[in-house]
Steps between C-alpha positions, in 0.01 A plus 500: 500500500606873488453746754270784482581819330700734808766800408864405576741814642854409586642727718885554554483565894365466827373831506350476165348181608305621811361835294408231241317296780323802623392649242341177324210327600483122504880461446668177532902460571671289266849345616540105415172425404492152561157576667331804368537340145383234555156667678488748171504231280221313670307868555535448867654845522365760275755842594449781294845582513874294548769651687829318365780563779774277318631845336558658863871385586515555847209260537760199414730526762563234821708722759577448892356758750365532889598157621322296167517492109250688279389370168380774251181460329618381165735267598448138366421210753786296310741773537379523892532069519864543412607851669839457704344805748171303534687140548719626767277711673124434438542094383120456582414684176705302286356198631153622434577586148623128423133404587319762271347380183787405211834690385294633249307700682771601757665660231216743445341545805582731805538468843271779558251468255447125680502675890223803314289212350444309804398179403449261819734236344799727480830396643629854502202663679541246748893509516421913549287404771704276699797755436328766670574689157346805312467669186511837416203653339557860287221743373459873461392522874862379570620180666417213729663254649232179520590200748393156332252472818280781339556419096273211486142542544307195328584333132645679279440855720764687676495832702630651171343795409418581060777735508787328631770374323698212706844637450704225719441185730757572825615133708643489776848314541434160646712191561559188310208349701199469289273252278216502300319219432191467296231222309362523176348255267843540206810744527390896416170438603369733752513341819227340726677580806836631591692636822794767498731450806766749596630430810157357739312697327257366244275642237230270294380605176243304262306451750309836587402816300832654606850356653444433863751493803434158681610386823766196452318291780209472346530654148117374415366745755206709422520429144203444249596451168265452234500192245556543155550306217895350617349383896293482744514758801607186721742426276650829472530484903638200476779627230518844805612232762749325284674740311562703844657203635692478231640886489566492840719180488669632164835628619783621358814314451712544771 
């Protein structure tokens, strides 16, 4: 299919972006696209107008500040998988990015445009969550720093506001200690369940409308996950209880 008729603008900077953003109505950033193309083509998302960021260079940058690594908006999840910053300092996110989809798409899609979708399943959103991490949100009002706690607010909805532009993700430098684990019915497939560990702390994803902190002795509490087409909300508890087991007993070598 092809996507509905929208007007494309390509702007060179930042600042050009977020005067771009508030002066159009029903705009739509464009980074990877390895999910906004796909929901134009099946005229899920009808935007009148595209906001293409790859032309603003100081998007695509991955530099250290304030204790953490940031990753700029435009920067690819396979460049990100194999950063020598981001292995040394932040080796959670690499991790996460050897579980999302294929190569293929890694080497198109962008850390932030997967934290600013916010699908349930996503490793990153719920590697950003366990990290205690943020990203940094620009628009003509100035900008804000938002903690991963207050991003996600149900599928696919984040405390974004139409205006802001998602300039960089920002995590924190944590040890070697980490895992993610995750189920799904063949490799690249979104997951049923999952579980982030840094450290004791643990963060499920595929299992709620948003990431979720969970406590590591009972990982299954006060969830209610819904069945779909993959399982059965038992089954997806089930999946909670093992795979937390498993991350917490997933060390690294000594």
């Amino acid at each position: 299919m092809k996507p509905p008729a929208f007007e494309y603008h390509a702007p060179g900077s930042i600042a050009e972006t977020v005067e771009m953003l508030a002066a159009l109505e029903d705009a739509k950033v464009l980074a990877g696209g390895q999910s906004l193309v796909p929901l134009l083509n099946f005229r899920l998302a009808r935007p009148a107008h595209l906001v293409d960021v790859n032309g603003v260079g100081e998007l695509d940058r991955v530099y250290e500040r304030d204790g953490g690594v940031a990753v700029g908006a435009t920067v690819r999840q396979a460049t990100a998988e194999r950063h020598p910053l981001l292995g040394e300092r932040c080796p959670l996110l690499p991790l996460a990015l050897r579980h999302v989809a294929h190569q293929v798409i890694r080497n198109r899609g962008t850390v932030c445009g997967s934290l600013a979708h916010a699908d349930p399943a996503s490793e990153l959103c719920a590697a950003l969550l366990v990290l205690g991490g943020q990203v940094v949100a620009r628009s003509r009002r100035g900008e804000r720093v938002i903690e991963a706690s207050e991003l996600f607010l149900g599928t696919f909805e984040t405390s974004l506001e139409p205006d802001e532009l998602v300039t960089e993700a920002w995590f924190p430098d944590h040890g070697p200690d980490v895992a993610l684990v995750e189920e799904s019915r063949r490799h690249g497939d979104y997951a049923m369940a999952g579980v982030a560990r840094a450290g004791d702390r643990l963060a499920l994803f595929g299992v709620a409308s948003t990431p979720v902190l969970a406590d590591p002795a009972d990982p299954a509490r006060g969830l209610h996950p819904s069945a779909d087409l993959e399982s059965s909300a038992e089954f997806k508890l089930h999946l909670v209880r093992v795979l937390a087991q498993r991350a917490m007993t997933t060390r690294p070598a000594a």
